[in-house]
Structure formats: C-alpha cells, structure tokens
C-alpha positions in Angstrom: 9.3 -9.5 -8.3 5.9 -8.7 -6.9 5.2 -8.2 -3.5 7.8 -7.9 -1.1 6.4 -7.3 2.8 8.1 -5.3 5.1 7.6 -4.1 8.5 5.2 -1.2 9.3 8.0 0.4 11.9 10.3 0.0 8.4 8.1 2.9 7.2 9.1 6.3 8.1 7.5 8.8 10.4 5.1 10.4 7.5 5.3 10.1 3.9 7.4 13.1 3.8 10.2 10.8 4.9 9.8 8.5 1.7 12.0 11.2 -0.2 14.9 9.2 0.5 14.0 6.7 -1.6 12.9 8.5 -4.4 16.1 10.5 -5.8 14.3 13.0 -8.2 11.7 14.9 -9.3 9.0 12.3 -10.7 10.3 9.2 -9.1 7.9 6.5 -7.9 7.3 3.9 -5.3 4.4 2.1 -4.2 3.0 1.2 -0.5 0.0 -1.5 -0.6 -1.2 -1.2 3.2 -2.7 -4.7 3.8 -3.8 -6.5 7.2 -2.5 -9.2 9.0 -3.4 -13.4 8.9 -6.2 -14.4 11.1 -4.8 -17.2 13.2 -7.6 -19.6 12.6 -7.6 -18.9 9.1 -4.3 -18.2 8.1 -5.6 -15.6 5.7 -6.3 -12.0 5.4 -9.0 -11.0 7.9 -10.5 -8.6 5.3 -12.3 -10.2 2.6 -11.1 -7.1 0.4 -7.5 -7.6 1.1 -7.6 -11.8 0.6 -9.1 -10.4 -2.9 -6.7 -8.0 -4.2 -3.3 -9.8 -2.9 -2.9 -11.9 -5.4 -4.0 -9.7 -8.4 -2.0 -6.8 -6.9 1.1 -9.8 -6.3 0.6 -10.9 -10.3 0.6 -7.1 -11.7 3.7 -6.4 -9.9 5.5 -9.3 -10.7 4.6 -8.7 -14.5 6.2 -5.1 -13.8 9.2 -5.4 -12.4 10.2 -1.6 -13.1 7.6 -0.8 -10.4 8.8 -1.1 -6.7 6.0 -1.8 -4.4 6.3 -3.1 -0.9 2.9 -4.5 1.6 2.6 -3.2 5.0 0.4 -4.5 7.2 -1.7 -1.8 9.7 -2.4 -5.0 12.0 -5.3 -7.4 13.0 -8.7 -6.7 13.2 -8.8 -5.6 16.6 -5.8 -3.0 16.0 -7.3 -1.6 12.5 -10.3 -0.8 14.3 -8.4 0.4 17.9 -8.9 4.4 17.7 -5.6 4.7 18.8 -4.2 2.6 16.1 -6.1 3.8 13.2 -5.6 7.3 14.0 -2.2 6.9 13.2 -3.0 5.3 9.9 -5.5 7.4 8.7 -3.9 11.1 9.7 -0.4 10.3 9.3 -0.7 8.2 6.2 -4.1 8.8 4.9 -5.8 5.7 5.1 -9.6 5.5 5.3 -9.7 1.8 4.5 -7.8 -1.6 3.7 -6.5 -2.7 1.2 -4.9 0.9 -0.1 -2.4 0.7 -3.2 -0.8 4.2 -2.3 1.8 5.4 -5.3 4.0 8.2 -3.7 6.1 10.6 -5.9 8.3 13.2 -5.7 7.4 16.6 -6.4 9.6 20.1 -6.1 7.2 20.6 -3.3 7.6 17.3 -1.2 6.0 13.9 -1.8 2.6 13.8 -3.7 0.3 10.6 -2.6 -2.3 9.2 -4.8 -4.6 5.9 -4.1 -6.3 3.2 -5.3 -8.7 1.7 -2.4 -10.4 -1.4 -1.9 -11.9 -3.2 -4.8 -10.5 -0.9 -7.4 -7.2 -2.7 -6.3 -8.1 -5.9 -7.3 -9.1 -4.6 -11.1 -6.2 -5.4 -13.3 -7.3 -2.6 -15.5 -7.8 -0.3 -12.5 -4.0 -0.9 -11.3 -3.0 -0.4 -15.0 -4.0 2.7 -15.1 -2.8 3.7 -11.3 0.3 2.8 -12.2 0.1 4.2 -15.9 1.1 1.1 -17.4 -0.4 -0.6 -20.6 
C-alpha cells in the first residue's frame, strides 16, 4: 500500500491519543512527518524529505502488514515559525524532517521510537526500525 497522506489536524491532540488505533498491548502504527510541495517546484522543500519519500513509499508498499500514514508539519516558512514548530517538536517530538515515528502500545500508554532524516532513506535502516527482514 505504501504511503497513504492524511491531514495533520487528522492526528490527535498528543500521541497519547493514538491508543485508539492500536487495540493491544504491542500493536504498531507508523507516522512519517514530511513537509509540504514548494509551489515552484512541486517537490518537497527539504532535500532530506524529496530523498526518503520514495524509499520510505517502496518499503511500505513491500510491507503491507505495516500501517504507516505521511503528515505534513507545513512549508518552509511554517516548519521554521516558532509557533508552529513548538507544537511539533513538544507535543510530538520532532527535532527535524523527515521523522519515521513507530508508536506502540504499552501497559503504560503509547511508547514512541524514531528514525530521523537520512537514516529514513536506508532500506536497511527502516528494516530494522520496523524489525523486518
């Protein structure tokens, strides 16, 4: 299936709220915050991001027991507004673009791990992330 994009106002309020989706103990799901299309471009303003879509697209499709979904955290100008990217990197723990996040369920709430920038455009990185052979 691969990527599917959704929304960022899709997301809930904190990762915390992801529990819904994930019905027990050791269930996983996947979040790969992106960035938006430069208009004059039509591509990813982040030279990291235009890297890792497609190989992070491709692993993902090759998986299809793994759900992942792309959120964009905006265009240049909004990733680098304080405002903005306060609310990125408190609330969801972002530091920098593009993040794979994997988020699982835990008897204690929702445990977060991630795979940042170039390390998500190594096929052998993600198969690991994603403990997958």
């Amino acid at each position: 299936m691969g990527l599917t994009q959704v929304a960022a106002s899709s997301l809930p309020s904190s990762p915390d709220g992801l529990a819904d989706r994930l019905a027990k103990a050791g269930d996983s799901t996947y979040i790969f915050f992106i960035v938006d299309n430069d208009a004059a471009t039509g591509q990813p303003w982040c030279p990291d991001v235009r890297a890792a879509i497609p190989v992070v697209d491709k692993y993902f499709a090759e998986h299809p027991d793994l759900s992942v979904s792309a959120v964009s955290v905006g265009s240049r100008p909004e990733w680098k507004d304080p405002t903005n990217s306060k609310v990125w990197r408190s609330t969801w723990g972002l530091g920098a673009v593009p993040t794979l996040v994997k988020y699982t369920r835990a008897e204690n709430g929702i445990l977060q791990e991630q795979l940042v920038e170039g390390d998500a455009a190594n096929v052998r990185k993600l198969a690991a992330f994603t403990k997958s052979v």
